[in-house]
N, C-alpha and C positions, 0 to 999 in steps of 0.2 A: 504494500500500500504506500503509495504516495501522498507526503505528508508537507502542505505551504503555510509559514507565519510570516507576516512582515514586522522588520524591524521598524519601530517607531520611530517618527522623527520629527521633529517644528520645522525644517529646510525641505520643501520637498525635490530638492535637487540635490541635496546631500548623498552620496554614497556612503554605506555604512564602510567605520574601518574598527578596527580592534581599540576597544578604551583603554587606555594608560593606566595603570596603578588598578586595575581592578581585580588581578589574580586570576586563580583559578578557580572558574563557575562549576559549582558543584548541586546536584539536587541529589533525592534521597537513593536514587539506582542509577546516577548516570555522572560521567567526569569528563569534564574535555582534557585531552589530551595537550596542553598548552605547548608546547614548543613544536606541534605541526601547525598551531594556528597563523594564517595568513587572513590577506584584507579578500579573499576567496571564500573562505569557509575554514573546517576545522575537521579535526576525527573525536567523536566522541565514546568512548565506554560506557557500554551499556550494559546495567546486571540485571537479570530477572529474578522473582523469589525463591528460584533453584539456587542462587548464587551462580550461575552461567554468567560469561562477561559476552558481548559481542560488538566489536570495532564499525562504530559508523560512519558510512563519510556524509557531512553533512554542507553544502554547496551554499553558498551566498551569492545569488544574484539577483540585480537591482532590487537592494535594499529586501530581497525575499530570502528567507531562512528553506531549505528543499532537500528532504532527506526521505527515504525510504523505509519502513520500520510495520513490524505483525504486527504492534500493539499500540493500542488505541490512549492507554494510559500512558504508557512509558515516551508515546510521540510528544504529550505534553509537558513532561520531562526535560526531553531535550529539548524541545523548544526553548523552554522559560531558562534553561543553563546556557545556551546558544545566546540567545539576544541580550543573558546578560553580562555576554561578552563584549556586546556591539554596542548597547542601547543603556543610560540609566537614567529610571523615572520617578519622581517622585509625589507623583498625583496618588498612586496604589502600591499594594505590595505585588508581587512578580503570579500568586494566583488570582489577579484580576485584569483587568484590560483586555486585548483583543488576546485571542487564541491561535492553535495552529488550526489549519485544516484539512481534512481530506481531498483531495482534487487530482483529477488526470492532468491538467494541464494548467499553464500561471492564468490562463483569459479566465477557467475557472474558478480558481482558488481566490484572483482579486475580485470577483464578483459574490465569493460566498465572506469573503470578510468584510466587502462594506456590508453586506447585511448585516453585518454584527454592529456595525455605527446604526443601522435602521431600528432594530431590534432594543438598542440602549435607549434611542430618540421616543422610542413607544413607552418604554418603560418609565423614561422621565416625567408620566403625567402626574407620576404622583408628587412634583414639586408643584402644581396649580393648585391647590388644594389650598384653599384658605387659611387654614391653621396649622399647614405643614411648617418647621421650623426648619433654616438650613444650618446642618453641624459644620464645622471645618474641614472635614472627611467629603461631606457631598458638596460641598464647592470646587475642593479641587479634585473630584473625579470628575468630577460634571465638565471644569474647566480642561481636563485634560483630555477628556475625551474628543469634547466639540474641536481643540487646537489641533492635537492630532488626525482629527478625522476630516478637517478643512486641508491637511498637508498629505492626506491619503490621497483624498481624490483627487487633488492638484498632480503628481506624482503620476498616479496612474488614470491620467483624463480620456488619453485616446482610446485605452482598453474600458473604462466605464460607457463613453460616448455620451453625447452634450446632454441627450434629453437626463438624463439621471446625474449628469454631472450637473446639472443646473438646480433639480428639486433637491438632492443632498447639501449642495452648495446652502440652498437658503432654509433647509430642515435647522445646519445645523449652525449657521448665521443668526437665525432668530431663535433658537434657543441658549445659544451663548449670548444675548443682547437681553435675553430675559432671566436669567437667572444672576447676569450683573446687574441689574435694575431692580430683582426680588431683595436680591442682599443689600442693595441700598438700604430700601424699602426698610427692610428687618432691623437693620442697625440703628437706621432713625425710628424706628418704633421702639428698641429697647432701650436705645437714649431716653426716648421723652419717658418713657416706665421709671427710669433709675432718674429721673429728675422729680416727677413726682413723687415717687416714692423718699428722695434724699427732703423737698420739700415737705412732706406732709408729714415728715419724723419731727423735721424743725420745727412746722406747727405745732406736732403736739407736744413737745418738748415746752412751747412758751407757754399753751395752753395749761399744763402741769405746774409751769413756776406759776404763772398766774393763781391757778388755786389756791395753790399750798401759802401764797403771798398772802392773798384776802383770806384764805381759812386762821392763819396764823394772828393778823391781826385782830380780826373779829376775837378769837379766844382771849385776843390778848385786852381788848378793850373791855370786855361784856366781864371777864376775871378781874379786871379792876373797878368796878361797877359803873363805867360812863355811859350806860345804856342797859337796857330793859334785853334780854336774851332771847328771851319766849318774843319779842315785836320783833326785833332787826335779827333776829337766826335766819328768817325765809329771803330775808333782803341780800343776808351776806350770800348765803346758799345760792342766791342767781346770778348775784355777779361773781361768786367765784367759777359756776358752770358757764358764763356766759362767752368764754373765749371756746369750750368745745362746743358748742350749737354753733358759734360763728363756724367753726372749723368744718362740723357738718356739713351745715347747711352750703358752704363752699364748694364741697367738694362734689355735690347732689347736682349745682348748679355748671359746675366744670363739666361734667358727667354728661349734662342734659345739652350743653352746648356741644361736646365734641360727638356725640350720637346726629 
């Protein structure tokens, strides 16, 4: 079986070449062979759960990862140890982003992995969602995927051809222009939450000293007898409640303006 992954890139005119300082890519059954690797490809060792090793050659052309392999597990394997000889991302870890694929030929293979950019674009509906939150995890997947996938089809346009290279073009345009505008959105709305919130502590912070200010004094007057206690207790009692009614009523009326 014939097995295609592209290596990642933001240039879509970059050739991949071997990354500097990044050693030797290892997953959990598979090694490359580092000193046969060139800016071609590489040979990589591969073990199955027998412990059998078997040497693959695995070929790099234009920017595609193309190796041959029975197992459908172990292909994704080498793949993700492969490109992270070429490729480092930091949007995901190495089991996410685009995948290898099965295909007889590269016209195939680019055409089954943009549908892996289509497949993400569908899945993304669930950032429209009114109460969806974005973490820092789904912005820069999201952002990496859209960047990536705008350098994919640029890359490979005449094998996509215009009509599909136009709708992915703007799939994946207006979703990267809408999720920089959702996280706008999000930040100025936790802003204005942590301003009122840091505000309405202040308020009742004074509303508190305020009490405790007029309850204090009333004791302090009514225990020296300048006044009748049973007449001005209900008196003192409202103004010392009357900074949290103010504060209430404020914030009922904020409430009814921003609805």
């Amino acid at each position: 079986m014939r097995f295609w992954g592209w290596i990642p890139t933001l240039d879509p005119g970059y050739d991949a070449e071997p990354l500097p300082f990044v050693g030797n890519g290892q997953d959990s059954r598979t090694v490359i062979i580092e000193d046969t690797l060139d800016s071609d490809g590489c040979f990589v060792s591969v073990g199955d759960r027998t412990g059998t090793r078997t040497v693959l050659r695995v070929d790099v052309v234009d920017n595609m990862v193309t190796f041959d392999c029975q197992d459908g597990t172990l292909s994704r394997e080498v793949f993700r140890a492969v490109k992270r000889m070429f490729h480092m991302d930091r949007t995901h870890d190495t089991s996410a982003g685009i995948v290898c694929v099965q295909a007889e030929d590269r016209t195939t293979a680019v055409r089954m992995i943009l549908d892996q950019f289509g497949t993400f674009l569908r899945r993304g509906d669930e950032i429209t969602e009114p109460n969806y939150m974005f973490s820092s995890s789904d912005y820069l997947r999201h952002r990496g995927m859209v960047d990536y996938g705008l350098s994919f089809i640029e890359r490979y346009r005449d094998t996509i051809g215009e009509t599909d290279y136009a709708a992915y073009r703007e799939m994946l345009t207006s979703h990267g222009r809408y999720i920089g505008t959702r996280l706008d959105l999000q930040r100025g709305d936790r802003n204005d939450r942590h301003s009122e919130f840091s505000r309405g502590n202040g308020e009742a912070v004074i509303a508190l000293t305020l009490f405790s200010v007029v309850m204090a004094v009333h004791t302090l007057l009514s225990g020296h007898g300048y006044y009748d206690g049973a007449l001005w207790d209900p008196v003192a009692l409202l103004l010392a409640v009357s900074p949290f009614i103010r504060l209430y009523t404020g914030r009922l009326v904020r409430d009814r303006i921003a609805d």
